[in-house]
C-alpha positions as CSV (number, residue, x, y, z in Angstrom):
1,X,91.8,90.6,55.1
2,X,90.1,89.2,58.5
3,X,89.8,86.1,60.0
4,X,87.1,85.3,62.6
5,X,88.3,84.3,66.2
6,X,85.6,83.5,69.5
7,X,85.7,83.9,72.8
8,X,83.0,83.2,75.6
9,X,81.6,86.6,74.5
10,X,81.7,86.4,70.9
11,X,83.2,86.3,67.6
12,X,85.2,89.0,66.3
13,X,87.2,89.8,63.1
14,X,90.8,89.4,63.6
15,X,93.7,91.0,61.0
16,X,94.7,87.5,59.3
17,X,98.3,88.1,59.2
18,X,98.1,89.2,63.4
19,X,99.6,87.0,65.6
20,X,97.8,88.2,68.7
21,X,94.1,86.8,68.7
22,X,90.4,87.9,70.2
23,X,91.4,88.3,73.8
24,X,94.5,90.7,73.1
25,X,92.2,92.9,70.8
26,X,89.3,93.1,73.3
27,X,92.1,94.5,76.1
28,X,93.4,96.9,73.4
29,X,89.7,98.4,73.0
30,X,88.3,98.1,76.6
31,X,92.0,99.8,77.8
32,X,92.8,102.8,75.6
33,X,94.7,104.4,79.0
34,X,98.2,105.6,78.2
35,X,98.5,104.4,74.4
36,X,101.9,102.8,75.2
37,X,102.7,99.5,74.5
38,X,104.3,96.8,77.3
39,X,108.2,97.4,78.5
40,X,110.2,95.2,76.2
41,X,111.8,93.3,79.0
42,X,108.5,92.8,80.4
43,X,107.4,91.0,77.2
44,X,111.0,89.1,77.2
45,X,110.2,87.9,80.9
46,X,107.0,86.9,79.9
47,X,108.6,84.2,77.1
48,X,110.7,83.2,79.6
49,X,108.1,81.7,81.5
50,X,106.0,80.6,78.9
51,X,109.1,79.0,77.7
52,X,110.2,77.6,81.1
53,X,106.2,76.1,81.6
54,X,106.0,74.1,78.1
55,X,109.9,72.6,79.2
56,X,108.5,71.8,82.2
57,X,105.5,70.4,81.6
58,X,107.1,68.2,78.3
59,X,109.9,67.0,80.8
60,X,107.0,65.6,83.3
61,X,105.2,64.3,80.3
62,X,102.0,66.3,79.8
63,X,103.5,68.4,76.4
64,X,104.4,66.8,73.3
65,X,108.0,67.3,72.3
66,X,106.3,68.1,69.1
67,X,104.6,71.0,70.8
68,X,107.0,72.2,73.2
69,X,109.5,72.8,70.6
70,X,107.5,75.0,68.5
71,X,106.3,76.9,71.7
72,X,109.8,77.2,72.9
73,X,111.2,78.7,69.1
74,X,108.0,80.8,69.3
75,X,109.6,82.1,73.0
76,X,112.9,82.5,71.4
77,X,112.0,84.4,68.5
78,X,110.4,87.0,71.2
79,X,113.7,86.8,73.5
80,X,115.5,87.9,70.4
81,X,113.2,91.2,70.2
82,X,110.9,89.6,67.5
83,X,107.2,89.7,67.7
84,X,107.1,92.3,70.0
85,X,104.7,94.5,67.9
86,X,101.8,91.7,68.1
87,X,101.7,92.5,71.7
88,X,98.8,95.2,71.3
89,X,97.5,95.5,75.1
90,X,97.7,98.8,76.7
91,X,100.2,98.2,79.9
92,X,97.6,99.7,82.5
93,X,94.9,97.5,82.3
94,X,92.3,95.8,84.3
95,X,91.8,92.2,85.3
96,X,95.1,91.8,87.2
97,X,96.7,91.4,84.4
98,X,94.8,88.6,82.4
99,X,94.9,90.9,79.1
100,X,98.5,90.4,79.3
101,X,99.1,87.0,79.7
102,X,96.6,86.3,77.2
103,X,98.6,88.6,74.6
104,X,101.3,86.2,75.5
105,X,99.2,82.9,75.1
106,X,97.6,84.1,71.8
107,X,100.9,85.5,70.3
108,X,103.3,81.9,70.9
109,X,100.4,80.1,70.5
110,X,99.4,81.3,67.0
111,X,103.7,81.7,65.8
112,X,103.8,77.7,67.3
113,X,101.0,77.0,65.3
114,X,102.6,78.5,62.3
115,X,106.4,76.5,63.3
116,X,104.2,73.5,62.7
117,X,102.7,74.2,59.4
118,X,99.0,75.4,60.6
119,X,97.2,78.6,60.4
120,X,96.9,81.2,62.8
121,X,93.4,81.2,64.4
122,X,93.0,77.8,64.4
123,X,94.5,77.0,67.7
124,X,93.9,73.2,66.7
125,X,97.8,72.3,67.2
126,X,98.5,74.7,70.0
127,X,96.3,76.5,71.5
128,X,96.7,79.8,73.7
129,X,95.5,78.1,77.0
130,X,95.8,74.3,76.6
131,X,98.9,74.8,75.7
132,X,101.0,77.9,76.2
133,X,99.0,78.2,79.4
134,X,99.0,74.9,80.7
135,X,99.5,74.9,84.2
136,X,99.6,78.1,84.8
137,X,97.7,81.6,85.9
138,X,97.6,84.9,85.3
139,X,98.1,85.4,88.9
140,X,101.2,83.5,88.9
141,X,102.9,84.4,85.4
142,X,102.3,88.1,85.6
143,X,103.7,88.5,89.1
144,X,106.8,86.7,88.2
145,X,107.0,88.0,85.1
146,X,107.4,91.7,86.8
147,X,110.4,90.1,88.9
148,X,111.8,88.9,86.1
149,X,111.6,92.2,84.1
150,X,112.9,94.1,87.6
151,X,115.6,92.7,88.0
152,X,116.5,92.9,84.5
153,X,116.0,96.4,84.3
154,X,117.3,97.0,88.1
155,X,120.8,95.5,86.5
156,X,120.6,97.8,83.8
157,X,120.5,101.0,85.9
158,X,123.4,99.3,88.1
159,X,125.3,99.4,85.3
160,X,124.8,102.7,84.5
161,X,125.3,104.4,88.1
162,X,128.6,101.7,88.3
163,X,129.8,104.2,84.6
164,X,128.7,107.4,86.6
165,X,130.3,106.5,89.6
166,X,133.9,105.8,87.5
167,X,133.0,109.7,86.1
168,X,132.9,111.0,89.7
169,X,135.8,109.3,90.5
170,X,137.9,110.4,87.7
171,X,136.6,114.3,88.4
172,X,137.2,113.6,92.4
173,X,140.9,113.0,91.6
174,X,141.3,115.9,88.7
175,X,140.0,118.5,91.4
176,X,141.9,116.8,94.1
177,X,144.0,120.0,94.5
178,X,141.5,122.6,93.9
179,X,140.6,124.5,97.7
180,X,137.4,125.9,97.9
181,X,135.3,127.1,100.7
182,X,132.7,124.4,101.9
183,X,129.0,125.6,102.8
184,X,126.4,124.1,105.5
185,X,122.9,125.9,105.3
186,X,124.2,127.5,102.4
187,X,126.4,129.5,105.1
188,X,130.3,129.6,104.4
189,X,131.8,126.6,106.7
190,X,135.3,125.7,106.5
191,X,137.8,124.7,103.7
192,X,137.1,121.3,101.3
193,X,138.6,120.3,98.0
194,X,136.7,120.0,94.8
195,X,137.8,116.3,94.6
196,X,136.2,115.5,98.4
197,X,132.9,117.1,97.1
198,X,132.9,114.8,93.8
199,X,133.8,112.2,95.7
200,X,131.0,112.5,98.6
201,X,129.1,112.1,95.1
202,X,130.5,108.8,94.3
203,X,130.2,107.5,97.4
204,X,126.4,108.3,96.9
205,X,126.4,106.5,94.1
206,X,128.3,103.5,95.3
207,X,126.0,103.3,98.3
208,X,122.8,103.1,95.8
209,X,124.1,100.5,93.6
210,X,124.8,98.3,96.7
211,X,121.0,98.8,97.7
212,X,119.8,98.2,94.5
213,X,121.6,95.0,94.5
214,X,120.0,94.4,97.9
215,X,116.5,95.1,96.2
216,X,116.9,92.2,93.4
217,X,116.5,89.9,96.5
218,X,113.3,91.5,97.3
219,X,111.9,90.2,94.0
220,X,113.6,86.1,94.2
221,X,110.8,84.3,95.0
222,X,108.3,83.3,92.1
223,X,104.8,81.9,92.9
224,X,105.1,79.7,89.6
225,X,103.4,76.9,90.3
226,X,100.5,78.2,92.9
227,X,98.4,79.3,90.0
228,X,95.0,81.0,90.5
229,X,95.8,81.5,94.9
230,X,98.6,79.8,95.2
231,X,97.1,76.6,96.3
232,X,98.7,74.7,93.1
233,X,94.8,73.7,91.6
234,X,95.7,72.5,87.6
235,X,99.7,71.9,88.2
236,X,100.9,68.5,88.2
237,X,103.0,67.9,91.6
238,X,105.9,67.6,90.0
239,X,105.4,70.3,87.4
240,X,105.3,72.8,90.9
241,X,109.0,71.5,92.3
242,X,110.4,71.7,88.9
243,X,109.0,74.9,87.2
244,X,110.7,77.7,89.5
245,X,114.5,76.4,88.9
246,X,113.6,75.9,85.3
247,X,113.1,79.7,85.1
248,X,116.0,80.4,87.0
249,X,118.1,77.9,84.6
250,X,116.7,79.6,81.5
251,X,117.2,83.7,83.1
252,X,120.3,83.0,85.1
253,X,119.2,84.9,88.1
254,X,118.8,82.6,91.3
255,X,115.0,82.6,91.2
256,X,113.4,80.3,94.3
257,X,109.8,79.3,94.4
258,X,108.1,81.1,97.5
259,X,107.9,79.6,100.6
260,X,104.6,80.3,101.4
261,X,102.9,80.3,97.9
262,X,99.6,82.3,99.5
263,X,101.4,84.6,101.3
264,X,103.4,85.0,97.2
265,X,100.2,85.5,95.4
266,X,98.2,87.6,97.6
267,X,100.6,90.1,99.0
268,X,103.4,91.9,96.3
269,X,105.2,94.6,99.2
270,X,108.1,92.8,97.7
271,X,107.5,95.5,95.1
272,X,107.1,98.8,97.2
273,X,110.3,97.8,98.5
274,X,112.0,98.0,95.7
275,X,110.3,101.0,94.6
276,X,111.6,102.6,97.6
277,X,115.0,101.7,97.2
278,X,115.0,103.5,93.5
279,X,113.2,106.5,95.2
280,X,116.4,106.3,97.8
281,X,118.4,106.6,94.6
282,X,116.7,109.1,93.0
283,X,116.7,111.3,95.7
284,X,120.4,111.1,96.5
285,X,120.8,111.7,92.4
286,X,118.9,114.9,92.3
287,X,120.9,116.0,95.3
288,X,124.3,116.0,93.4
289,X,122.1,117.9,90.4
290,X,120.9,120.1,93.2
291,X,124.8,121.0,94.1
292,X,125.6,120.7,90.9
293,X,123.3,123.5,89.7
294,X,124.2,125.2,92.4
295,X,128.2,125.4,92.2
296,X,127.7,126.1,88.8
297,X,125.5,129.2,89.3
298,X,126.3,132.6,87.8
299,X,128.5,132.7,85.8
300,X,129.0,136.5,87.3
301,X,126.2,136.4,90.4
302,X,126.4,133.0,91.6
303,X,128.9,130.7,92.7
304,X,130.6,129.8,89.0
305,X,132.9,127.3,91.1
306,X,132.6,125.2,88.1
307,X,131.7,125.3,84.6
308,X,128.9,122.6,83.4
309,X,129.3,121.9,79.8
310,X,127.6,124.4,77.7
311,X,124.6,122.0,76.0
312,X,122.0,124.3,74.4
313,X,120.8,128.0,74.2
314,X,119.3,128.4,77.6
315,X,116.9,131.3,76.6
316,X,114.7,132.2,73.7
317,X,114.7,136.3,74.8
318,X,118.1,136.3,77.0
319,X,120.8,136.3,74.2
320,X,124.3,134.1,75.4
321,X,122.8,132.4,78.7
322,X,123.1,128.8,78.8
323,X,121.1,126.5,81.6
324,X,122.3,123.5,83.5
325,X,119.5,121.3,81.8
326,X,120.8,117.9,81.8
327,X,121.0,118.3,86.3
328,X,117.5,119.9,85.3
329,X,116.7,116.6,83.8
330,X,117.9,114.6,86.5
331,X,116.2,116.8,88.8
332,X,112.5,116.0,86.8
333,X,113.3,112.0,86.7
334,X,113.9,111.8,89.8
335,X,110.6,113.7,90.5
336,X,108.8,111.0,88.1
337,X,110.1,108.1,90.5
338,X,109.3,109.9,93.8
339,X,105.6,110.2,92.2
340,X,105.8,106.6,90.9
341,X,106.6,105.1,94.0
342,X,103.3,106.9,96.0
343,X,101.2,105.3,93.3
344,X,103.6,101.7,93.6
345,X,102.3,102.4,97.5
346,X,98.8,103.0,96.9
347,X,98.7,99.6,94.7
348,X,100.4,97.3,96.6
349,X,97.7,98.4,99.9
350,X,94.6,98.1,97.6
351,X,95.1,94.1,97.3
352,X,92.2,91.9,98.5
353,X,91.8,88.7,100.0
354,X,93.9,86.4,97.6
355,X,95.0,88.5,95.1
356,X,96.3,92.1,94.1
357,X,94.2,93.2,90.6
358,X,96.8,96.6,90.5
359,X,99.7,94.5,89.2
360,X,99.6,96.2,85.8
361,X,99.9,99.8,87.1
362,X,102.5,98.9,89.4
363,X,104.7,97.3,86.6
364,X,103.9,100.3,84.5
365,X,104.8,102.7,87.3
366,X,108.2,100.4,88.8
367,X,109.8,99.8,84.9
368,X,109.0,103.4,83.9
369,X,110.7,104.4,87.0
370,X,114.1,101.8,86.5
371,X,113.9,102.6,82.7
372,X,114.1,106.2,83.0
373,X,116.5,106.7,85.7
374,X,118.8,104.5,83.9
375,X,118.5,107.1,81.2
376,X,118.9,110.3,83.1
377,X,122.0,108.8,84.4
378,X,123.5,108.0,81.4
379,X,123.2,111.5,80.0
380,X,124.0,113.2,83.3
381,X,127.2,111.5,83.3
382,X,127.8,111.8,79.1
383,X,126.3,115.4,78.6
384,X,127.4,116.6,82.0
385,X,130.2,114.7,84.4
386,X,132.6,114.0,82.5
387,X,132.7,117.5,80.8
388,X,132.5,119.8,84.1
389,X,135.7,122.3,84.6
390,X,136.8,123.3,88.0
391,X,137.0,127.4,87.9
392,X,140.0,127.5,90.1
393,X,140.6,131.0,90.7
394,X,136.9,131.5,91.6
395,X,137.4,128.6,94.4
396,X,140.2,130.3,95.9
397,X,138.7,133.9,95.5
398,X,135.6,132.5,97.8
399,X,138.5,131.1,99.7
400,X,140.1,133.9,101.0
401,X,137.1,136.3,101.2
402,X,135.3,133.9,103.4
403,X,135.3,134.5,107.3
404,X,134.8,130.6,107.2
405,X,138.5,129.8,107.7
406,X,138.4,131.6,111.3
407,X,137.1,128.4,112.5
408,X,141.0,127.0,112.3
409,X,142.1,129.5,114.6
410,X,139.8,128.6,117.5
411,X,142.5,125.9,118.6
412,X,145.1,128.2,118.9
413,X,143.1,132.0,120.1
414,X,139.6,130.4,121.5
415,X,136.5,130.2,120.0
416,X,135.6,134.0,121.2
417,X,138.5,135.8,120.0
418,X,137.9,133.7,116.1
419,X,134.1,134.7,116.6
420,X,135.2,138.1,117.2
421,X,137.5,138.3,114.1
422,X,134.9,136.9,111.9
423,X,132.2,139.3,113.1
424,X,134.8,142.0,112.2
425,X,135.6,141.1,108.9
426,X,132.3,140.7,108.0
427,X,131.4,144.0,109.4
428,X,134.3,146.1,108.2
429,X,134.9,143.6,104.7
430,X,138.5,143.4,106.1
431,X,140.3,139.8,105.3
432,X,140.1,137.5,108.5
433,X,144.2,137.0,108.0
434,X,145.3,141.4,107.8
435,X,142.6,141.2,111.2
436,X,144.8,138.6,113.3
437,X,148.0,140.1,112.1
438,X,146.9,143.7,113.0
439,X,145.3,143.1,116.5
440,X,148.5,140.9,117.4
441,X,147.2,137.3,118.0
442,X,149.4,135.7,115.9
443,X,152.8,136.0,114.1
444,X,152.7,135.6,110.1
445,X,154.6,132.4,110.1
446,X,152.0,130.8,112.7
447,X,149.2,132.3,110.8
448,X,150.3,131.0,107.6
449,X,150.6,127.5,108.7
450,X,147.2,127.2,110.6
451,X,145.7,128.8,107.4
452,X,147.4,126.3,104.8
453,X,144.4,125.7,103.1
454,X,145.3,122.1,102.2
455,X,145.6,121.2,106.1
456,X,142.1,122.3,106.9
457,X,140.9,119.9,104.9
458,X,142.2,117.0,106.6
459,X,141.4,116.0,110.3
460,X,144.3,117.4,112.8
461,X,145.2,120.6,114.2
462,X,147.9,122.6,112.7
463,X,150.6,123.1,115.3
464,X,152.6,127.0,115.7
């Protein structure tokens, strides 16, 4: 069963149980791009606004309390994950991101309708822009919106990298005793402990969650209240001082209203620059997977200075190998955002005079990038951290066969006679320690104390 619903270009037939109207089903056929639907926290930010405007605009007297109520259980109902199947619009759109707001209008609207005992479709009691709208743009309620749903999702991946960084930390003191040779340029350099690596790692990690928190700023001032340009036509004076810390009452985050509303509604950089700081993340991610992959090469022909946990078959013709693919995944995430953030780049320079039209596709691009770095993480550090086993006697194997621990004796017989040694046991495969002893340069006692492996991994110089 249909009803009939018009619009400035015409009537159309509408499912009569739909809560979305003729706007939202319009965007759904003109945009058939990606076939996804909008990020849930997206939608959530959206009702938060919509809620915060009919509060608002009730508590300066232009809304009913008749009419705000039912608009503001409408909101609820969508905060609470409800109704979040009426919201049909494809999330890379065009129109700057009308398609959506109007999903929003035509979706509270047509639930506050039915909260006050009228049909859907008849928009008599509370209509999608007289109402829900009221106030308001698209160019103002999408753009905050996105900071809403950023920040939202920018905590969410905090909290994930916050659980990986514990892992590391946990792993960085199990392997605190296990020596291994380090490696610059892939080259064997001097001695380092398992634990330093891993915790190199979560220092990594620490650092990104500090940007990212550093990034939420980047996205605190809304441009509620400037409307269409940010000159305010349509908002009531005191609806534009009140609406901003309305929004940050309802959210909790310390939203402020910008300080030059223009400058807020024409230009979104805020939004490369938080793009970049993921990217930052992502890259410094897939460079632990890169080591990660790495240390745990072989098992016979690599490194195998650790064992990743053993996940899946790693070959359908190779019978018993088994491949690192949850760094893999890491790896291909963190690709994703690095390609994200060129297109976040591209978007944010195409703007024009008073408005940027490539909101949708950067939101698509900036939650798809927070939403699925949140989730590599999570099972890098479930399917992969916290299960990794140092190989011990491989470590201290690479250890001793290494020429890299000359470098300690350079204090004590000078840099040429250590370059010397190690071009000799290279040369003649003869351990760098039987070479010192044998051409006289230093007794077994001293030798044994400048080698202690745990000493070279801590700043001094061994003493004779």
């Amino acid at each position: 069963m249909y009803r009939f619903e018009e619009d400035s270009i015409g009537k159309r037939e509408i499912p009569v149980d739909a809560y979305y109207g003729v706007q939202s089903l319009r965007a759904k056929e003109n945009f058939p791009i990606t076939g996804r639907k909008l990020n849930p926290e997206f939608i959530r930010a959206m009702a938060y606004v919509k809620k915060a405007c009919a509060i608002t605009n009730c508590k300066v007297g232009l809304m009913s309390e008749e009419v705000k109520d039912a608009i503001c259980t409408a909101c609820d109902e969508i905060l609470e994950g409800k109704l979040h199947n009426e919201f049909i619009v494809d999330p890379i759109q065009g129109g700057a991101g009308t398609s959506m707001n109007m999903n929003a209008n035509e979706v509270i609207a047509n639930r506050a309708t039915e909260i006050l005992g009228g049909k859907k479709g008849s928009y008599k009691l509370v209509h999608p822009n007289d109402h829900v709208n009221f106030g308001q743009s698209t160019n103002d309620v999408i753009p905050s919106s996105g900071k809403i749903a950023t920040i939202e999702l920018i905590s969410q991946l905090q909290k994930e990298l916050k659980s990986l960084k514990k892992a590391l930390d946990m792993k960085s003191e199990e392997f605190s005793q296990v020596i291994k040779m380090g490696r610059t340029q892939m080259q064997d350099a001097v001695p380092i402990t398992l634990g330093q690596e891993f915790h190199a790692y979560s220092s990594a990690v620490e650092r990104a969650i500090l940007r990212l928190e550093g990034a939420k700023r980047n996205v605190s001032e809304l441009n509620m209240g400037g409307t269409a340009i940010g000159t305010g036509i349509n908002a009531d004076a005191k609806y534009f001082r009140k609406i901003v810390p309305e929004i940050a009452h309802l959210t909790g985050y310390p939203f402020v209203q910008c300080e030059d509303m223009i400058d807020g509604t024409q230009n979104i950089d805020c939004f490369l620059a938080v793009s970049g700081t993921i990217k930052s993340c992502a890259m410094a991610l897939s460079k632990i997977a890169n080591d990660l992959r790495l240390l745990s090469s072989g098992p016979r022909t690599g490194f195998c200075e650790i064992v990743l946990p053993a996940k899946q078959n790693g070959s359908s013709i190779m019978p018993g190998k088994v491949n690192p693919v949850i760094p893999e995944v890491l790896n291909q995430a963190c690709f994703k955002v690095a390609g994200n953030d060129v297109t976040i780049a591209m978007a944010v320079e195409a703007g024009q005079l008073e408005l940027n039209a490539f909101e949708p596709v950067i939101f698509d691009c900036l939650f798809e990038s927070l939403s699925m770095l949140k989730n590599a993480v999570k099972t890098f550090k479930d399917n992969c951290i916290k299960g990794i086993v140092a190989n011990e006697d491989v470590c201290l194997d690479h250890l001793h066969s290494s020429v890299g621990i000359a470098t300690a004796l350079c204090p004590h017989i000078g840099y040429k006679k250590a370059a010397y040694i190690a071009k000799k046991s290279l040369k003649e495969r003869i351990p760098v320690k039987e070479l010192v002893l044998s051409e006289g340069l230093m007794t077994e006692a001293e030798l044994k104390h400048v080698l202690d492996a745990d000493s070279m991994t801590k700043p001094g110089i061994a003493k004779k």
